[in-house]
C-alpha positions as CSV (number, residue, x, y, z in Angstrom):
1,X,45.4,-86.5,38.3
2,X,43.8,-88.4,35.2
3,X,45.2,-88.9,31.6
4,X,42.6,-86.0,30.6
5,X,44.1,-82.9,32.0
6,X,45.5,-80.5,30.2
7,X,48.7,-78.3,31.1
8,X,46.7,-75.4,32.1
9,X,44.6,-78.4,34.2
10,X,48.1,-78.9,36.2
11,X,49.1,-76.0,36.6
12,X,45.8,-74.8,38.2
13,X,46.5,-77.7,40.8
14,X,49.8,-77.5,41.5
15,X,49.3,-73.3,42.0
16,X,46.6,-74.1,44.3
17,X,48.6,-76.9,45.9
18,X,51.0,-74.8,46.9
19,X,48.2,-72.1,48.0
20,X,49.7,-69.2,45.4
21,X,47.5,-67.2,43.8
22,X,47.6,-66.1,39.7
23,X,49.4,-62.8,40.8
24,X,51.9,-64.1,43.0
25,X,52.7,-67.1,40.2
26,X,52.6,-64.4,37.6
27,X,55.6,-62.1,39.4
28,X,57.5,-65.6,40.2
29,X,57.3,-66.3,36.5
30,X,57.7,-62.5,35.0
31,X,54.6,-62.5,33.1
32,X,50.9,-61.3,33.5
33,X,48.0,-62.3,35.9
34,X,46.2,-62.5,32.6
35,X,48.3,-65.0,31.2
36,X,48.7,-67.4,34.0
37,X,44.9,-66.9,33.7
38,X,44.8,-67.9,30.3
39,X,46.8,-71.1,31.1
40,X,44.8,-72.0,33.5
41,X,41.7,-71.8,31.2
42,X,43.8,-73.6,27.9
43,X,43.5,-70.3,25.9
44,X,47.1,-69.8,25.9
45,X,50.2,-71.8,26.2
46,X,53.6,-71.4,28.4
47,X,56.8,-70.3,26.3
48,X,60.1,-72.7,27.1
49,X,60.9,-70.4,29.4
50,X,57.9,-69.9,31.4
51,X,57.7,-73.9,31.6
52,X,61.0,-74.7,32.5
53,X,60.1,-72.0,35.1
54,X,57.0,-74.1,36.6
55,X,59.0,-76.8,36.9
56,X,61.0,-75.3,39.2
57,X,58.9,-73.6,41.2
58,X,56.3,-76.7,41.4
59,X,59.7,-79.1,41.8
60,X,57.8,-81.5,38.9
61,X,59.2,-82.4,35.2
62,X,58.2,-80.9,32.3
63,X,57.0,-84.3,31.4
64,X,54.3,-84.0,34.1
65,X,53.1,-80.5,33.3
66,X,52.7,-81.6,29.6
67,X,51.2,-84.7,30.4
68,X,53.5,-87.3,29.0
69,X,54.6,-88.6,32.3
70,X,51.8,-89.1,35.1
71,X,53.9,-89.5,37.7
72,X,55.6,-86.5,39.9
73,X,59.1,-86.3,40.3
74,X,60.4,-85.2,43.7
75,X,63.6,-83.1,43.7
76,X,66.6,-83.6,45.6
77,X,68.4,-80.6,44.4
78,X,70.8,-79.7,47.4
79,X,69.9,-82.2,49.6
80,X,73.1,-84.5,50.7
81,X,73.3,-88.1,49.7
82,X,72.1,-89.4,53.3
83,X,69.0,-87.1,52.9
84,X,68.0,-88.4,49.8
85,X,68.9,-91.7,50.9
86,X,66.5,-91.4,53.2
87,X,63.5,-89.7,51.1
88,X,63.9,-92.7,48.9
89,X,63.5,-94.5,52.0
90,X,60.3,-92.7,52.7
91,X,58.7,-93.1,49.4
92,X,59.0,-96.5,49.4
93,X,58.1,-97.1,52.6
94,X,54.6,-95.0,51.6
95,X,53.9,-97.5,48.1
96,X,54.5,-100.5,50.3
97,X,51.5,-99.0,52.8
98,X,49.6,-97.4,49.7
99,X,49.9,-94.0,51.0
């Protein structure tokens, strides 16, 4: 993602990323299909709620759906030390190889 996307830009992506549509995002969240529409298309503007709610669902900060952070966090919630011992692992293994 570049510097220029907006919220709405990200959450597009990440829905589609995770291959939901508006309607099932909008009964995860407890709000309209109109309004995740309206996200989406920068007309309208998630409540606290509703984005500590993305963050969750899409496992990234609220950072990175507002756009002050470009990089994604990965959650470890409930994983055991050893397993995210080993994600870290991963990741790092992945930067040294660029991906």
């Amino acid at each position: 993602m570049n510097n220029s996307y907006t919220i709405g830009d990200r959450i597009k992506e990440l829905r589609k990323g995770r291959n939901l549509t508006q309607q099932v995002l909008s009964k995860r969240l407890g709000v309209t299909k109109a309004l995740i529409s309206a996200y989406e298309n920068a007309t309208a503007y998630p409540s606290y709620d509703v984005l500590l709610g993305l963050s969750y669902i899409f496992n990234v900060t609220t950072d990175y759906l507002l756009g002050k952070d470009k990089t994604r966090a990965i959650s470890t919630r409930g994983l055991t030390e050893s397993q995210i011992e080993f994600v870290s692992a991963l990741v790092s293994e992945f930067q040294k190889t660029g991906g």
